[in-house]
C-alpha positions in Angstrom: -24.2 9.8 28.0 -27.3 7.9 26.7 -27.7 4.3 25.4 -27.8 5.4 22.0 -24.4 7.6 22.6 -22.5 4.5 24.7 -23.6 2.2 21.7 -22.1 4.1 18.8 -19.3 5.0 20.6 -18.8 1.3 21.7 -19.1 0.4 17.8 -16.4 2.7 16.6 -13.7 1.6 19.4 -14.5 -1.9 18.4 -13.6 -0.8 14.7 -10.6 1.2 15.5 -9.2 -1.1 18.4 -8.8 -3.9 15.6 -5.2 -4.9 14.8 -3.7 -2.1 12.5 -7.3 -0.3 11.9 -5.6 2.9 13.4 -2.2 2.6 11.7 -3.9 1.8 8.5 -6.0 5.2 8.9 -3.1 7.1 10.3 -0.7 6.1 7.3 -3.7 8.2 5.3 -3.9 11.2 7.1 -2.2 13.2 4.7 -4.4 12.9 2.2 -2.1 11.3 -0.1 -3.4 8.1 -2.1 -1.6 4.8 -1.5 -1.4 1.5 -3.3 -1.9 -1.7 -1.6 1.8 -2.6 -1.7 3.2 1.5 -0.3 -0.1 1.1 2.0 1.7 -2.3 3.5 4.7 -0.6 3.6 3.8 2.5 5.6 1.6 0.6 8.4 4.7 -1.8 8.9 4.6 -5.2 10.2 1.1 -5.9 8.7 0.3 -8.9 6.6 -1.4 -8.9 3.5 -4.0 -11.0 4.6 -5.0 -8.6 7.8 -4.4 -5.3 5.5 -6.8 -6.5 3.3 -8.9 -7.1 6.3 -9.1 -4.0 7.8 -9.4 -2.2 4.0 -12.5 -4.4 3.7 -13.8 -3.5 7.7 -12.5 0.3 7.2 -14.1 0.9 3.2 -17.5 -0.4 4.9 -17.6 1.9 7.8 -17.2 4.7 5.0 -13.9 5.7 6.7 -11.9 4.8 3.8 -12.2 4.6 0.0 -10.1 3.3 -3.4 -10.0 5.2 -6.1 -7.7 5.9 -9.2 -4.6 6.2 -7.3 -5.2 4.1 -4.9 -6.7 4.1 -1.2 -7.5 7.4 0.8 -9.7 8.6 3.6 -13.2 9.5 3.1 -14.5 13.0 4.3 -15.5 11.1 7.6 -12.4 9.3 7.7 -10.4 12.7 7.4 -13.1 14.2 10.4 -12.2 11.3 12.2 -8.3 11.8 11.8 -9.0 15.7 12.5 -10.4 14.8 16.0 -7.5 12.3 16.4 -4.9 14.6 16.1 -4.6 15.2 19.3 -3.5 12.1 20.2 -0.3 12.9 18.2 0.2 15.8 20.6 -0.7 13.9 23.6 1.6 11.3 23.1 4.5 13.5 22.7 3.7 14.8 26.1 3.0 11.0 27.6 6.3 9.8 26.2 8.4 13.0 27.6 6.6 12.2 31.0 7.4 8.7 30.4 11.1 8.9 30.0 11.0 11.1 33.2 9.7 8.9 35.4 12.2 6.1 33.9 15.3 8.2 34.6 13.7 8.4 38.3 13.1 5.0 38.6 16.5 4.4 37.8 18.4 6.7 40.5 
């Protein structure tokens, strides 16, 4: 991987490993616009102070927008979320694997 490769993906993590930068996008990935108060609401636990936070961090990295209805995921965001799906499907697997080796540990 080059310099230029290492740096940008450096910069994203940095974005997305912020508190509730990921939950914030993931509450969007359906594509369904959300007020601030129903966007607090799906992320969970979140203040309003950070929430507004990671709105400002996440609007300026052009992964999220506000419109009409409220906020959404831009085209990039929803690329982003696309690649990230995954994840979902990984973590299934991880948290079957998990419980295994927990019921294992325990005999």
């Amino acid at each position: 991987m080059s310099t230029k490769e290492n740096a940008s993906i450096n910069q994203l993590l940095k974005l997305l490993e912020s508190r509730y930068a990921m939950r914030v996008l993931w509450a969007l990935k359906d594509g369904h616009p959300q007020t601030f108060r129903l966007l607090q609401d799906s992320v969970g636990g979140i203040t309003p102070n950070t929430l507004n936070t990671r709105i400002k961090e996440l609007r300026v990295a052009g992964l999220m927008g506000h419109g009409d209805n409220g906020y959404t995921v831009t085209v990039l965001g929803t690329d982003l979320l696309k690649r990230l799906n995954d994840l979902q499907a990984f973590a299934g697997k991880w948290t079957s694997s998990q419980s295994k080796a927990s019921a294992v540990k325990k005999k």
